[in-house]
Each structure stands twice: as structure tokens, then as C-alpha cells.
N, C-alpha and C positions, 0 to 999 in steps of 0.2 A: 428371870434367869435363875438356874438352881444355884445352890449354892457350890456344887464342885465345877460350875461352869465355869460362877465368878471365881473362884480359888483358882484355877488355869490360869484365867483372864489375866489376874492378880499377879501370878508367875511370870505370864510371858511379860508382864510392862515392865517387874522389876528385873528381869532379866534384859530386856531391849534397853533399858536404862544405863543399867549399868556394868553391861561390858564393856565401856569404853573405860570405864574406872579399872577394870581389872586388865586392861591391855598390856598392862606392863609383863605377864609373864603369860609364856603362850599356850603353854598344859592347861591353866587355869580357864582362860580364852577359849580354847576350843574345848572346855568340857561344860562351860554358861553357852554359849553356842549352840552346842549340842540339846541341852536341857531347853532353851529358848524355843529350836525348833520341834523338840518332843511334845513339848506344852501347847503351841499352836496345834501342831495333828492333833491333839487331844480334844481342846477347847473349840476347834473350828472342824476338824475333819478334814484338815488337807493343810497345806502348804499356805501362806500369806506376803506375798511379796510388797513392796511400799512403792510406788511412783510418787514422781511429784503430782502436790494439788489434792485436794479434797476427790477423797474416790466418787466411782461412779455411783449415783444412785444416793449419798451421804443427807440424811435428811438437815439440810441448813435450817430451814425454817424451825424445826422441833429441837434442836439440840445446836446452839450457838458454841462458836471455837473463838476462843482470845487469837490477836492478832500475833501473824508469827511466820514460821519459814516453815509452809504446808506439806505432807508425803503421808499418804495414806491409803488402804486396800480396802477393799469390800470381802466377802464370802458368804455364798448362798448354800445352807445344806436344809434343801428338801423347799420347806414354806420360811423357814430363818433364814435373814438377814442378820450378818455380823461385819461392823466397818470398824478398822482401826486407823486413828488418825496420829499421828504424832506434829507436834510445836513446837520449834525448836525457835531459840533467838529470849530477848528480854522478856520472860512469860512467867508468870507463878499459879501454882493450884489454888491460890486463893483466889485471885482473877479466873483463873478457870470456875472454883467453885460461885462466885460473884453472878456471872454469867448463867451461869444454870438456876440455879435458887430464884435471880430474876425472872426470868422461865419459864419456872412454877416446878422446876426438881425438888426434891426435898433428901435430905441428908441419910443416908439409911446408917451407913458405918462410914467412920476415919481414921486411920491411924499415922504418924507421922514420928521422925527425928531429926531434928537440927540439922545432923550429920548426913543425912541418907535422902530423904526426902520422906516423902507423904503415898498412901494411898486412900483412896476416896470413893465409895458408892452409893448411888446417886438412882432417882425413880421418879417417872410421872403415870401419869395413865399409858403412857404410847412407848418410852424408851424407858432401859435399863443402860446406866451408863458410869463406866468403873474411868477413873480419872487418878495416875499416876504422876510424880511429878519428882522429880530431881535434876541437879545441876545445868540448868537452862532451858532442860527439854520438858515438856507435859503429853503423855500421851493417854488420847481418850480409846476405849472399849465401848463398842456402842450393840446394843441389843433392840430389835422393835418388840415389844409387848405382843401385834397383833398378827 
């Protein structure tokens, strides 16, 4: 995955994350809103809606999700596969990261605060996969290699 892809990627988690922290004023609300859904067009090439449950086509077997309250999309442009899952409930990126490393991901970049949460990316031969994580929720960016 390039690296302005994973920079998108990057944007839409912290952005899906943490609108709900800035709910309180609604100028601010619908201008992270706004930016959220810019960044998806960018990074996916279209629109990314979330239903419940592990989207269609989500490789379980290559790329394990910590146990949790499931809602995730798929996105096809061209021969790419892009799935975004989010976790919501008792979940941490460290269990997320646990989980992968088991594996056989291996840690590319991480940056985190106390305050904010963490973001994380992540690679094996088959997937590119960027792991966000704050206040309850972890949401994965998934990329296939092939």
C-alpha cells in the first residue's frame, strides 16, 4: 500500500474514532464529518458505508479481529480489495496487535498517546493492514498485497 494511501487510511480511522469525542459542538462535528468522508473518496475511490458483521469477502483466516461488537465494509476499485472493520466493546490495540504478530504480521510503524489512542501498521506477504485504536473502539484498514 503507498504511503499516501496509508496516510488516508490513517485519517479516515482517526477521524471515524473520534467524532464522537468532538460531539459536543456541532460546527466542529460536521466539519470532521466532512473531512472523514473526503478521505474515504480519496483512499477508497467512492463512499464506505459500515453494516453489521464482518463485511463480505473480509479475509478471516489471514488477518484475525479481537472479539467485539462487529460493523464493517468492503471496497473494490478495479483488482483492489479494501475492507474496513471496526470493534467496538472491551477491545485494545494491543490485543489487536497480539493477534496479528501471532499471524505472522510484523510491525511496520506505531504511534500512540495515553490521551488519544494509538495508530498502528502492520504487513505480511498477503495483507497491508493499518489498526487504529481509541476509547473502546479499534478499527482495522485492511489492504490485500495480491
Amino acid at each position: 500500500m503507498s504511503l499516501r494511501r496509508r496516510a488516508c487510511v490513517a485519517l479516515i480511522a482517526v477521524g471515524v474514532l473520534f467524532t464522537p469525542v468532538l460531539s459536543g459542538c456541532s460546527f466542529v462535528e460536521q466539519t470532521v464529518n466532512q473531512t472523514v468522508q473526503d478521505a474515504v473518496r480519496e483512499a477508497t475511490g467512492g463512499d464506505v458505508e459500515l453494516t453489521e458483521g464482518v463485511p463480505d469477502g473480509f479475509p478471516t483466516d489471514g488477518v484475525p479481529l479481537i472479539d467485539g461488537s462487529i460493523r464493517g465494509a468492503t471496497q473494490t476499485d478495479g483488482s483492489d480489495t479494501h475492507w474496513v472493520v471496526l470493534v467496538s466493546g472491551d477491545v485494545s490495540a494491543d490485543e489487536a496487535k497480539k493477534k496479528l504478530t501471532d499471524a505472522g504480521f510484523s510491525v511496520d510503524g506505531e504511534a500512540s498517546t495515553a490521551k488519544l489512542g494509538s495508530v498502528m501498521t502492520m504487513s505480511n506477504d498477503d495483507y497491508d493492514v493499518t489498526v487504529v485504536s481509541a476509547s473502546e473502539s479499534v478499527l482495522y484498514t485492511v489492504t490485500s498485497r495480491g
